[in-house]
Structure formats: structure tokens, C-alpha cells
N, C-alpha and C positions, 0 to 999 in steps of 0.2 A: 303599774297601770296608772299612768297621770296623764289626765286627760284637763284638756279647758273646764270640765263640768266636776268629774268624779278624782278625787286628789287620796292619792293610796300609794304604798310603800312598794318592794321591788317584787313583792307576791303578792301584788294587789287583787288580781283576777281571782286566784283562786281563797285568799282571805275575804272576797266579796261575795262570790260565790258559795263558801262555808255559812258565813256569819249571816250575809243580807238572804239571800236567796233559799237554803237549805234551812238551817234553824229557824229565821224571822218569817219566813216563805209560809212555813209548816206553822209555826206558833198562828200568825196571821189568819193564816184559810181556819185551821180550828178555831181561833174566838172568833170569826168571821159566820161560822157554825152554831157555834155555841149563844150568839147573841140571837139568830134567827131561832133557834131552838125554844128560847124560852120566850121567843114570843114581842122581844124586847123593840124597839124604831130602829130604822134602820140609819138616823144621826149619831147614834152611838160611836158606830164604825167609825168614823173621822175619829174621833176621842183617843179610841183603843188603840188607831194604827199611829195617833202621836206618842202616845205613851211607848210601843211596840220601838219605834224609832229610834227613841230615846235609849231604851235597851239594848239595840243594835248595834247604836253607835258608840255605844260603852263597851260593849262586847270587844268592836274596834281599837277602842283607846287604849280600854285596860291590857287585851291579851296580847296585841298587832301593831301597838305602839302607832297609831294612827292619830291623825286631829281628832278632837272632841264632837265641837260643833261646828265641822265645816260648810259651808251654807249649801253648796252642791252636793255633796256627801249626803245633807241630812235630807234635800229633796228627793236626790233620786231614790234612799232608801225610803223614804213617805211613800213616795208615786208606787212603789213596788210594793209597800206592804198594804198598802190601801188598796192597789189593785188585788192583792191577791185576799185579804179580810171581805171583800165586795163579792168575787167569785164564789168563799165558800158559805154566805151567806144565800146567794142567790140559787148554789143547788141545794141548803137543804130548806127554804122556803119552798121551793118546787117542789121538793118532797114530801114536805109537811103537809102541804094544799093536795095533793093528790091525794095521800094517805087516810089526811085527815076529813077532808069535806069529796071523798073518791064520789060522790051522785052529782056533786056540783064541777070540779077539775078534775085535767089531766093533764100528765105531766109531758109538756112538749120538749122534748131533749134535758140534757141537762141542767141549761139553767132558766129555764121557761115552766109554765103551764098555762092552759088554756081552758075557755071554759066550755061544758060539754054543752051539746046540745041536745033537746028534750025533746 
């Protein structure tokens, strides 16, 4: 899989797929969670899904004999783990605010809530 943007070896699809997507996907949405959970700004999230990145793309190197820090490589995996630490952030704030303040919110789908009316 080499593309102009993402530069990967001859099983690149499915080493991107393992490594970015599955493992980093999943690691992501949990601290994505876990940061909403305790309560913590929601700035963090940028922080974690660089560091997350950085782990990905070693995952890359080390096991798949991939670039390091290829500049495209290491965007599109940001874009994807930030996208996904941002989602599971966003459903368990929803949930926390329903659960927790349930006379003041309620929870509008998954990654929403709304406020009730009195």
C-alpha cells in the first residue's frame, strides 16, 4: 500500500489495519474514556493521541520493518487516533452527565446530551 500520502510495505493494508486501526483504534477510544472519566479538559486528548502515534508508529518500525517517522504515515495515524480518543471521550462525557446530573441532562444518542426541561 503506497500511496502519495501513506508510504507502507507489500501488506501494508492489512499492517495498517492491525497496528493503526485495531490496536491504536482501541488503545485511543479507551484513554479517550478514561480521560473523560476522571473528569480531566478535554486538551489533553491532543497530548495522548501524540504520544499514541508515536507508539503506532514504532509498532510499524519495529515489527513491519516500516519508516519511523514518515511525515504522512505519522499524520494520517494522528488524524485516526485523535479522531477515535475524541469519540470515546464524547460518549462517556454523555454518559457521565446523564448518569451523573440525570434532574439536570439527558442523554441525546450516543455522543450528545441535552438539557432537560423543567
Amino acid at each position: 500500500m503506497t500511496t502519495a500520502l501513506y508510504d507502507a510495505g507489500p501488506n501494508g493494508f492489512w499492517v495498517f489495519l492491525l497496528c493503526t486501526i485495531i490496536m491504536g483504534g482501541a488503545t485511543a477510544f479507551v484513554t479517550g474514556r478514561s480521560i473523560a472519566e476522571t473528569w480531566r479538559p478535554f486538551w489533553q486528548i491532543p497530548l495522548y493521541a501524540t504520544l499514541l502515534m508515536l507508539v503506532v508508529r514504532f509498532l510499524h518500525f519495529s515489527l513491519f520493518d516500516e519508516r519511523l517517522l514518515a511525515v504522512g504515515n505519522c499524520l494520517v495515524d494522528y488524524v485516526i487516533l485523535l479522531t477515535t480518543a475524541t469519540v470515546g471521550h464524547r460518549t462517556m462525557r454523555a454518559e457521565q452527565l446523564a448518569r451523573q446530573y440525570y434532574w439536570l441532562f439527558a442523554q441525546s444518542g450516543p455522543l450528545g446530551w441535552r438539557r432537560k426541561t423543567t
